[in-house]
C-alpha positions in Angstrom: 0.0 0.0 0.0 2.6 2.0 1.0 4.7 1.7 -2.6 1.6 2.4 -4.4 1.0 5.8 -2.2 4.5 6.5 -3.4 4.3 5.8 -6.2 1.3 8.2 -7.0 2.8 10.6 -5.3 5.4 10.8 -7.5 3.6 10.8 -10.4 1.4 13.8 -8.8 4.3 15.9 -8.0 5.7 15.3 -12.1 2.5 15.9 -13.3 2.6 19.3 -11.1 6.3 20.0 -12.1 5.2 20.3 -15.4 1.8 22.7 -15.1 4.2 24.5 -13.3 7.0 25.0 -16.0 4.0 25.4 -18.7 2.4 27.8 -16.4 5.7 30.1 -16.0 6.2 29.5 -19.8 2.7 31.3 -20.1 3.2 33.8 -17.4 6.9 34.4 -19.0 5.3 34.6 -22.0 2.0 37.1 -21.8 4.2 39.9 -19.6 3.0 43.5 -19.6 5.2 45.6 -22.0 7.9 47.9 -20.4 8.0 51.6 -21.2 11.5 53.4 -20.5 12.7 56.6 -21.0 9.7 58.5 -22.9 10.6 62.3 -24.9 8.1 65.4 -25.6 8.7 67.6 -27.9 6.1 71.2 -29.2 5.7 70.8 -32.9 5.0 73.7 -34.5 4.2 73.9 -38.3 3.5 77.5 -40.1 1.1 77.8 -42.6 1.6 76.3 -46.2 4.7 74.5 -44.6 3.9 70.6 -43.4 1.2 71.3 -41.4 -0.9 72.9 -44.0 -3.2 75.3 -44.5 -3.1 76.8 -41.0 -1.0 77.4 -38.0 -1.1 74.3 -35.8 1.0 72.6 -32.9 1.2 69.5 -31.6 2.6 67.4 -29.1 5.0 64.4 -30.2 5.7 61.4 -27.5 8.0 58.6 -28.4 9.6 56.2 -25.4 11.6 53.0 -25.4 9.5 49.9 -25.3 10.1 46.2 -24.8 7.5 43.5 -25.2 8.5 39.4 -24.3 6.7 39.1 -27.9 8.1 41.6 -30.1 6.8 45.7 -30.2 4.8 43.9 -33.1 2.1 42.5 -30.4 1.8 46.3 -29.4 -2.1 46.7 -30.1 -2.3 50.5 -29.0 -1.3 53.5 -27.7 -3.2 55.8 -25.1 -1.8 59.3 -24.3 -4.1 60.4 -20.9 -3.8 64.1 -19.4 -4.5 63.6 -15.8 -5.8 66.9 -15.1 -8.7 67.1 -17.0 -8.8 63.6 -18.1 -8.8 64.3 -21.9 -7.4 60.8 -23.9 -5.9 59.8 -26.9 -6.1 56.6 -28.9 -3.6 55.7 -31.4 -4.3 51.9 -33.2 -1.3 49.7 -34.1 -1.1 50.9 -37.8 0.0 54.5 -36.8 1.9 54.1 -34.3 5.7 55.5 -35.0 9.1 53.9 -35.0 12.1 56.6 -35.2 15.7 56.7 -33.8 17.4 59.4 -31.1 20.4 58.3 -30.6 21.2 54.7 -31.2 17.9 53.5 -29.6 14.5 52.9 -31.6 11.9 54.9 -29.5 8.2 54.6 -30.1 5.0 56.8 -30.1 3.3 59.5 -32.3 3.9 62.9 -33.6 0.3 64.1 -33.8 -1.3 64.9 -29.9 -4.0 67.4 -31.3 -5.8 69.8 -28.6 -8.1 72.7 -29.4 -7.9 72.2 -33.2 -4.2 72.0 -32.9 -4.0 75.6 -31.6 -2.2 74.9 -28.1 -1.0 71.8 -26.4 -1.9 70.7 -22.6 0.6 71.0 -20.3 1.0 69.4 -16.5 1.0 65.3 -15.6 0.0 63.0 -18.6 -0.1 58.9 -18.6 1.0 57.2 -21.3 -0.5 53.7 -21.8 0.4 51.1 -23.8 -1.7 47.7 -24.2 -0.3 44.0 -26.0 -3.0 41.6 -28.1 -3.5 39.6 -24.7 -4.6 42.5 -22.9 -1.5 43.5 -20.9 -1.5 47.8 -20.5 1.6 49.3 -19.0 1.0 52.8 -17.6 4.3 55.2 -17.3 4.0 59.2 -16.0 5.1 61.8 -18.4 5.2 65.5 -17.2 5.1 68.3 -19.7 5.9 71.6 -19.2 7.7 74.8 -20.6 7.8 78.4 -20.2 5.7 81.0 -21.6 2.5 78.9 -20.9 -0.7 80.3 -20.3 -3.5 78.7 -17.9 -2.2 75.2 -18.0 -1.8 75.3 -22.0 1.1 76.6 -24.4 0.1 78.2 -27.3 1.1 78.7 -30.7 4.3 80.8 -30.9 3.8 83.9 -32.4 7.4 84.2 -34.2 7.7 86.8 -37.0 10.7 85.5 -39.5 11.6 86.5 -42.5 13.3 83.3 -44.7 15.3 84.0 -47.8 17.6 82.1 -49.8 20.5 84.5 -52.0 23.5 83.5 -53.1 23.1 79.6 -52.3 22.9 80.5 -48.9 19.7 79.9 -46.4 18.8 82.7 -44.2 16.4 82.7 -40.9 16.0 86.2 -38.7 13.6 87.4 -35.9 13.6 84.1 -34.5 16.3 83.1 -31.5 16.5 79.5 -32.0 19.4 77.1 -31.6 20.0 75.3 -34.7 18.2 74.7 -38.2 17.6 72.1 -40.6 16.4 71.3 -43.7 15.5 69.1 -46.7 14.3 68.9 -50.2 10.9 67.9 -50.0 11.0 66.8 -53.9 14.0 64.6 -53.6 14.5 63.5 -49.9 17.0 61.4 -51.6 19.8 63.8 -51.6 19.8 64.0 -47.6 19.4 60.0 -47.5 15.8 60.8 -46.3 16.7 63.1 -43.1 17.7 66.4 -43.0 20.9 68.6 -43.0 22.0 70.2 -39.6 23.9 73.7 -38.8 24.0 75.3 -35.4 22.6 79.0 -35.5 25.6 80.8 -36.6 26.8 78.8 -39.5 26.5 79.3 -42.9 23.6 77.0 -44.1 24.9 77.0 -48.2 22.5 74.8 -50.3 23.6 73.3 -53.4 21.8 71.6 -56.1 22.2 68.1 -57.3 20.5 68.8 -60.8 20.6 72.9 -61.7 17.7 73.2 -64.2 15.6 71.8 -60.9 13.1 74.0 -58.2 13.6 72.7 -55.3 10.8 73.0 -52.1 13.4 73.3 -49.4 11.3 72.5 -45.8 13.3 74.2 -42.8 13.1 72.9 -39.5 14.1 75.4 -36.5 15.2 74.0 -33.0 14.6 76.6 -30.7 16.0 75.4 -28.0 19.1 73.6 -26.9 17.0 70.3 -26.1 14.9 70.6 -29.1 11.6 70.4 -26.8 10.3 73.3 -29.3 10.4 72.4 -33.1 9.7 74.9 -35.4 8.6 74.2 -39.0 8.7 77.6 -41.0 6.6 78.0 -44.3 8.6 76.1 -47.3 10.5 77.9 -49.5 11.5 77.6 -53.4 15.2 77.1 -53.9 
């Protein structure tokens, strides 16, 4: 009696060895992304340059994120403002892959508030959820100066943009470097955009000379490049 008591026993404990292992496999397997080390930056695009028609600003969030699966079993992103609970939803197809640094970050360029005329300021959440249901929440806190009751509006920069000589000139606006790109070949650039620190002579130079190029400049106001500035495009 006693060997056949042990003997089950045994057999219990493999058979609850092994739920155990397939249930860490599982466990292992369905974990909650991680979100590390989000960015914000203001974009601000003038009329008839990227953004359009109109003045607008925006607030862009990307983070590093890890998921057991892959970022590809990312499902969505929610960006919350805690203060007056106003939320964002960004599906799986538009969410944004880009590189700072030598990390790939995450996230979306496009936060839109009050017809894209100001962007909300103070404590925000940032959410992300996996296809088994697994959200992560990380704080994000945005702020600058210059705001006005909790919100920061559109800048009101008056610049004048000219291009003589070969050489691109920005004035009225203090801001801490500048680049730019030829919206009808993005080729030339590799697909990014040419840097110069305020200063420095920004000379363009054409790859074919019977060609107009629609040059798109890009103004960093600030040293941390929280404030992107997107003048109106000019022809080259």
């Amino acid at each position: 009696m006693n060997k056949v008591f042990i003997a089950y026993l045994k057999s219990a404990f493999r058979v609850t060895l092994k739920l155990l292992f397939i249930s860490i496999f599982f466990a292992c397997d369905n974990e909650a992304p991680v979100i590390n080390s989000p960015i914000y930056n203001f974009v601000c695009y003038d009329s008839d340059g990227i953004g359009g028609s109109k003045r607008s600003i925006y607030l862009s969030v990307h983070f590093m994120l890890y998921d057991g699966n892959g970022v590809e079993d990312i499902v969505s992103i929610d960006l919350v403002n805690r203060i007056n609970d106003y939320r964002w939803h960004i599906e799986k197809k538009n969410i944004e892959e880009t590189i700072y640094g030598d990390n790939t970050y995450y996230g979306y360029s496009f936060f839109e508030y009050n017809g894209a005329q100001s962007v909300l300021l103070g404590e925000y959440l940032i959410q992300v959820e996996d296809s088994v249901g697994n959200v992560t929440e990380y704080p994000l806190y945005v702020e600058t100066d210059n705001a006005n009751k909790g919100e920061f509006k559109f800048p009101d920069y008056k610049y004048e943009i000219n291009i003589k000589d070969n050489k691109l000139t920005v004035t009225g606006v203090d801001y801490s470097s500048l680049e730019y790109c030829f919206t009808n070949d993005p080729s030339i650039f590799n697909n990014s955009r040419m840097k110069h620190l305020k200063g420095s002579d920004v000379a363009l130079t054409k790859k074919n000379s019977g060609t107009i190029y629609n040059v798109s400049v890009r103004l960093n106001i600030d040293d941390e490049e929280k404030i992107v500035f997107f003048t109106r495009n000019i022809k080259y």
